[in-house]
C-alpha positions in Angstrom: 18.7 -5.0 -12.5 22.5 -4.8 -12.0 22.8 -2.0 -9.0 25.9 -0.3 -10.6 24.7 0.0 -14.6 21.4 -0.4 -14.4 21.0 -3.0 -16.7 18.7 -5.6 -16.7 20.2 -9.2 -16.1 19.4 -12.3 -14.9 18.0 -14.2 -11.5 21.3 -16.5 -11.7 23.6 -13.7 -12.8 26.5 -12.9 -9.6 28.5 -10.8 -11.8 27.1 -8.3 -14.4 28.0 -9.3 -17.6 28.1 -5.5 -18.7 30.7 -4.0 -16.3 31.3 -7.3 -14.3 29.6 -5.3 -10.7 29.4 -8.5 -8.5 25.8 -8.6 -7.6 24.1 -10.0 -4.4 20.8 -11.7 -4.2 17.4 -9.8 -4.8 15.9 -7.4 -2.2 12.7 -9.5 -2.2 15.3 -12.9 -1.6 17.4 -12.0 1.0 13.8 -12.3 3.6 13.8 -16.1 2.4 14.9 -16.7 6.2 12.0 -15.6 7.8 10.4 -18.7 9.7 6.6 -18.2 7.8 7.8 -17.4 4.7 7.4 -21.3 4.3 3.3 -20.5 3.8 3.8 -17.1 2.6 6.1 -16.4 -0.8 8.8 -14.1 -0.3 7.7 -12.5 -3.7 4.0 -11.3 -2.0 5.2 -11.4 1.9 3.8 -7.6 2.3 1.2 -8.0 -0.3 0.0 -11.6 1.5 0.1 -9.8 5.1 -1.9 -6.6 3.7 -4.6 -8.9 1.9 -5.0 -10.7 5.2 -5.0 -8.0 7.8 -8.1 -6.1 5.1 -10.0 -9.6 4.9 -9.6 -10.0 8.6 -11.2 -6.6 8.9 -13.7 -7.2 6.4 -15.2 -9.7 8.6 -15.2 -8.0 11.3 -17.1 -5.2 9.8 -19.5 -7.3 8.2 -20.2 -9.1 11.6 -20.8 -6.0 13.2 -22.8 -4.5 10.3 -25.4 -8.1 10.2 -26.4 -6.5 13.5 -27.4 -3.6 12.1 -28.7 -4.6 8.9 -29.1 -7.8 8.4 -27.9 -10.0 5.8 -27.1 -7.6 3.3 -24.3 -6.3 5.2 -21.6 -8.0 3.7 -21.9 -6.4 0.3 -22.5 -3.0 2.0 -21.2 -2.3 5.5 -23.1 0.3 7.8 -21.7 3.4 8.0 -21.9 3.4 11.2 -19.7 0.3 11.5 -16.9 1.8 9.3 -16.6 5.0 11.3 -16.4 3.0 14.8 -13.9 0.9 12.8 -11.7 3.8 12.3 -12.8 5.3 9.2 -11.6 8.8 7.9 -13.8 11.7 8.5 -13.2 15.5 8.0 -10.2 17.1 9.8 -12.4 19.4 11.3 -14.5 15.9 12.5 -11.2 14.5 13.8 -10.8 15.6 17.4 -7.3 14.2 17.5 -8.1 10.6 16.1 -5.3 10.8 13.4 -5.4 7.3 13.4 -7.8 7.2 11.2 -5.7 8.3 8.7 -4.1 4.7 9.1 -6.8 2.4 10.1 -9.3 3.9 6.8 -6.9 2.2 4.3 -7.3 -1.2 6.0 -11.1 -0.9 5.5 -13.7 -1.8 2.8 -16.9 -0.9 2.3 -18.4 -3.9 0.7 -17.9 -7.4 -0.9 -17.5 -5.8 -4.3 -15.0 -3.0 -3.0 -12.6 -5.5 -1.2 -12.5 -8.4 -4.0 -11.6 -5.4 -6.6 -8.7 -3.9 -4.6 -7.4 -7.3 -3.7 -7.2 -8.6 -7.2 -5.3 -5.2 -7.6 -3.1 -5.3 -5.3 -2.3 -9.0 -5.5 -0.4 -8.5 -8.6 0.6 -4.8 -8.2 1.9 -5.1 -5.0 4.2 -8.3 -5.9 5.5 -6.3 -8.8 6.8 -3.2 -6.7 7.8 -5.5 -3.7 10.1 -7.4 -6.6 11.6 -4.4 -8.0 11.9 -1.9 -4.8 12.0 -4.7 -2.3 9.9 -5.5 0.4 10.7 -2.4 3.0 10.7 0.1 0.1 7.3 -1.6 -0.9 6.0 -0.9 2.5 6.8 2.7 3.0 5.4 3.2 0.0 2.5 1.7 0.8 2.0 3.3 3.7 3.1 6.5 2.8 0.5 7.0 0.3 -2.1 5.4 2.2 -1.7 8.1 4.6 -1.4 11.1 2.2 -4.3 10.1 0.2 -6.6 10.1 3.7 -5.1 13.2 4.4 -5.7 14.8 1.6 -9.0 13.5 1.3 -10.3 14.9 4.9 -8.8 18.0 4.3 -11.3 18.2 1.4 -14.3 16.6 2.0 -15.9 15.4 5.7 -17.4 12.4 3.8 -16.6 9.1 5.5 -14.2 7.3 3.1 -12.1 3.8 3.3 -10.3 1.5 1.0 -7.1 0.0 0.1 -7.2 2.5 -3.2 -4.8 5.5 -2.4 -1.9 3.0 -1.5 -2.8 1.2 -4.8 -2.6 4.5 -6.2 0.8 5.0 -4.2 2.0 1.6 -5.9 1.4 2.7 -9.2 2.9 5.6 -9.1 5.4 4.2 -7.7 5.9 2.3 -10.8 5.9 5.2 -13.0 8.4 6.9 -11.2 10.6 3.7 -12.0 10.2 4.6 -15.9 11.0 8.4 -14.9 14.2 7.3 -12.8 16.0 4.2 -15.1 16.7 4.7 -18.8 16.6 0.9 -19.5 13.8 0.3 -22.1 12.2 -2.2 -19.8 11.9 0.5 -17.3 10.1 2.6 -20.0 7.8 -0.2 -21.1 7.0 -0.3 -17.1 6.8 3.2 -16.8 4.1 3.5 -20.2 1.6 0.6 -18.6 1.8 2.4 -15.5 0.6 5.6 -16.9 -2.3 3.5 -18.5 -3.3 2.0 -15.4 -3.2 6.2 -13.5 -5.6 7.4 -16.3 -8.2 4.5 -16.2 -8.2 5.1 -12.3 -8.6 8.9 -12.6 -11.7 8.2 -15.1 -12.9 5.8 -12.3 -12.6 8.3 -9.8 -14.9 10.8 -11.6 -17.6 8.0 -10.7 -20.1 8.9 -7.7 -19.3 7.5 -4.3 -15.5 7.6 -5.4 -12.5 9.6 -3.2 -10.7 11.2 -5.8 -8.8 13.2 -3.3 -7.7 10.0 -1.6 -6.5 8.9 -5.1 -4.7 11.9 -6.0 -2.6 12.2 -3.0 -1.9 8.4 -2.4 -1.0 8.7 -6.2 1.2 11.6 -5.9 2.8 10.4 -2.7 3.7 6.8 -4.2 5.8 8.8 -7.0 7.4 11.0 -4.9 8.6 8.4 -2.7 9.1 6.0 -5.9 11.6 8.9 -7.2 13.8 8.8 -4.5 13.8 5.3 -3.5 16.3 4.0 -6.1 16.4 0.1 -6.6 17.7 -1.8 -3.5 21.1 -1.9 -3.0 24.0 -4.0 -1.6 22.8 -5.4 1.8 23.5 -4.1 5.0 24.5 -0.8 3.2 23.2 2.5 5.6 20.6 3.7 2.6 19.5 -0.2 3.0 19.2 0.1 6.6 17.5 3.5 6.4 14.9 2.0 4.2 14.6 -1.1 6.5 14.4 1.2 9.5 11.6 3.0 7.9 9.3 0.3 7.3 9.5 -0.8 10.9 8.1 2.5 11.7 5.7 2.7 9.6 4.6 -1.4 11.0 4.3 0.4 14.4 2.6 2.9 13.5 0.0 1.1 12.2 -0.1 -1.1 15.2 -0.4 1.7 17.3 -3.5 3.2 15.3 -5.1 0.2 15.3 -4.1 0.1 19.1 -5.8 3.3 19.7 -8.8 2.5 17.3 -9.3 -0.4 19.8 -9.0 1.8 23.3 -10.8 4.4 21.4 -13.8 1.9 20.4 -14.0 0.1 23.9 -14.5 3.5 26.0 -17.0 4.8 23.5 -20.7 4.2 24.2 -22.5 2.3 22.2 
């Protein structure tokens, strides 16, 4: 999409051929440097690192939950497990840990949970990172994530996990993008979108489901979706601001998961 018309164009185009802009590479190309993009595509960097960093988790849980309950565990995870893994509780159940606000998205509660958001998110998430770019992608990502957990323990104490409320964040994300471009690709976009945010909100009406987390990861994504324009000339200070902000939001994941870890090595077991 051409940065100064907004018209749709070509991979190969350098010039717009509707009001001849000179047009750089693609947000989601101009990482192509990075020395593992070799084993990762650049398309599904975030989306590859997310899918990775849940599975790695997932194993761990599941290790952990055999312990407890056998060989089941891997399609159902102790409870116990999730929560000293950094699930989200109630505020009021909190105590300070507001990492669990982070960590909870990274979690999944079974076999069936964590295959269903990966295939998800495997195509959803290389669709936003392609059209926002990869930092925009993130922040939204993580953003919503965040908002949905918070929302969530704000209404209910239930223990709750999943990759969901940033899915919901991504496609909401992807609504907004039909909201804020006129181009009738953008609509089209914008109308399967709005599909995908109805069958979820019929999902969440099922037992065992956070709607809260849904609603504010969902509601988040869009937000942040409506101000985040398309990328932009590189190097340009609304780039750098983006790229700034995903670097944040990296740390601050390491350093929930960071406290998760000093958290669950000084708590009894």
């Amino acid at each position: 999409m051409c940065p100064h018309c907004r018209a749709f164009i070509t991979t190969n185009d350098r010039v717009c051929p509707y009001c001849n802009e000179k047009v750089g590479a693609r947000a989601v190309d101009r990482s192509s440097d990075s020395p593992i993009l070799g084993f990762i595509p650049a398309v599904r960097f975030n989306t590859i690192v997310i899918l990775l960093i849940n599975f790695g988790l997932y194993v761990a849980t599941t290790i952990y939950s055999m312990r407890l309950a056998g060989g089941e565990a891997a399609m159902n995870i102790d409870g116990r497990v999730l929560y000293a893994f950094g699930a989200k509780v109630g505020l009021a159940d909190m105590h300070g840990e507001w990492w669990r606000l982070v960590t909870a998205g990274f979690l999944h509660g079974g076999l069936l949970h964590i295959l269903m958001n990966s295939w998800v998110l495997f195509d959803l998430g290389a669709q936003v990172e392609e059209l926002y770019g990869a930092s925009r992608m993130w922040v939204i990502y993580f953003v919503s994530s965040v908002a949905g957990f918070l929302l969530s323990a704000w209404w209910s104490p239930a223990i709750s996990i999943g990759a969901s409320a940033a899915l919901c964040g991504l496609i909401g994300a992807m609504i907004a993008l039909g909201v804020t471009q006129r181009h009738p690709m953008a609509q089209a976009i914008r109308s399967v979108y709005i599909r995908w945010a109805v069958y979820l909100l019929i999902f969440s009406l099922l037992p065992g489901v956070d709607m809260m987390a849904h609603i504010g990861g969902g509601l988040a994504g869009f937000a942040l979706g409506y101000i985040a324009d398309l990328p932009g000339p590189a190097g340009s200070p609304k780039e750098r601001l983006w790229h700034a902000s995903a670097w944040f939001c990296v740390l601050l994941t390491a350093v929930s998961f960071l406290k998760l870890y000093l958290w669950f090595t000084q708590t009894p077991s």
